[in-house]
N, C-alpha and C positions, 0 to 999 in steps of 0.2 A: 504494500500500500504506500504509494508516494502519498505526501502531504505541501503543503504551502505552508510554510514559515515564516512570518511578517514579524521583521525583528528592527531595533534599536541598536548594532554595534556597540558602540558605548557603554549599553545599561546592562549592568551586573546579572540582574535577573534573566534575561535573553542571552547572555554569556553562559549562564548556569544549564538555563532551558536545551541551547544548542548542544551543550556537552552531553546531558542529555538523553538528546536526540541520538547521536555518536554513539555513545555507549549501549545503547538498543539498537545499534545496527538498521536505526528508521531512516527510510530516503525522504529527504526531502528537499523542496528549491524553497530554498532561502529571497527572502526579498525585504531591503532595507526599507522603513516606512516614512522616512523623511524623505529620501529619492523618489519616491513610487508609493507616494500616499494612497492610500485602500480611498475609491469612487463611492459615489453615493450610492451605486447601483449594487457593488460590491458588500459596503456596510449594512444594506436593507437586507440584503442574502444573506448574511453570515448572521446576524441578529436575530433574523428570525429562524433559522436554522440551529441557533445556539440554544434557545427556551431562554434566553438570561434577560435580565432587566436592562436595557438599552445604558442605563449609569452603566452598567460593567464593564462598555468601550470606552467610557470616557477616562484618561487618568488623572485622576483625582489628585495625585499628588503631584503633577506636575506643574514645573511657575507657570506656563500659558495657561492652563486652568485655572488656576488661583489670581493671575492680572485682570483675566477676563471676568473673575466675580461668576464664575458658571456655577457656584453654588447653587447662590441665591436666583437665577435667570434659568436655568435647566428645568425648575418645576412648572413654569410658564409656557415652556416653548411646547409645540407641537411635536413628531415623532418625526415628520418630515422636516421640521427645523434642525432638531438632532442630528439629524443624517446629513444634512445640507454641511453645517457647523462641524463635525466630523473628518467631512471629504475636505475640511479646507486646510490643515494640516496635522500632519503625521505627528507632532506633540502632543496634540491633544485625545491623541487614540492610544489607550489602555494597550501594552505589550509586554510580553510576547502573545502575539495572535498563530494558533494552529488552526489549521483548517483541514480536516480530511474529509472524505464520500461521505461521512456517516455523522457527523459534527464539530463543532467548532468551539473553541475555549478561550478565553482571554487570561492573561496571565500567568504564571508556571505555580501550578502547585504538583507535586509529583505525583501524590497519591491519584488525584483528579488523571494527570495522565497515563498512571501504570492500568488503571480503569479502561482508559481509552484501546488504550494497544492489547488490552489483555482480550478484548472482544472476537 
């Protein structure tokens, strides 16, 4: 099962998540989310494909999240605003992003993806 891997070089967690990957012997194509920010079209699919609460792309602790006051403005906006807000850049989307046939996860938790691959 190849997978799409929408990752942060930089961020520690997606460093973690990649190794991994690696060490389960999982294929996958890698793709940096600042270069190649995930499309509206892309964020509505993986969202709803995910069951999770659309916050779970957003990263919360990131400073473009936090300048932007997306606290307080997030419970306001539409679902399409979301998505719109999202696609405009790769900061402000919750990673590491995995995406395989079967579902998609934000973030690395291990357990969540030894779950995954154990299926």
């Amino acid at each position: 099962m190849e997978v799409l891997f929408v990752e942060y070089p930089k961020c520690s967690t997606c460093q973690k998540a990649k190794k991994w990957l690696q060490e389960h012997q999982v294929q996958f194509i890698s793709r940096h989310i600042k270069e190649e920010n995930p499309t509206k079209e892309e964020l509505k699919e993986w969202h709803e494909k995910s069951n999770l609460d659309i916050k779970r792309f957003f990263n919360t602790s990131g400073m473009l999240y936090k300048e932007m006051k997306l606290k307080n403005r997030l419970p306001d906006m539409s679902l399409e605003e979301k998505y719109e807000l999202l696609s405009t850049d790769g900061m402000l989307v919750k990673r590491p992003i995995l995406v395989t046939e079967q579902a998609v996860v934000t973030g690395f938790q291990e357990g969540e993806w030894e779950k995954l691959f154990a299926e």
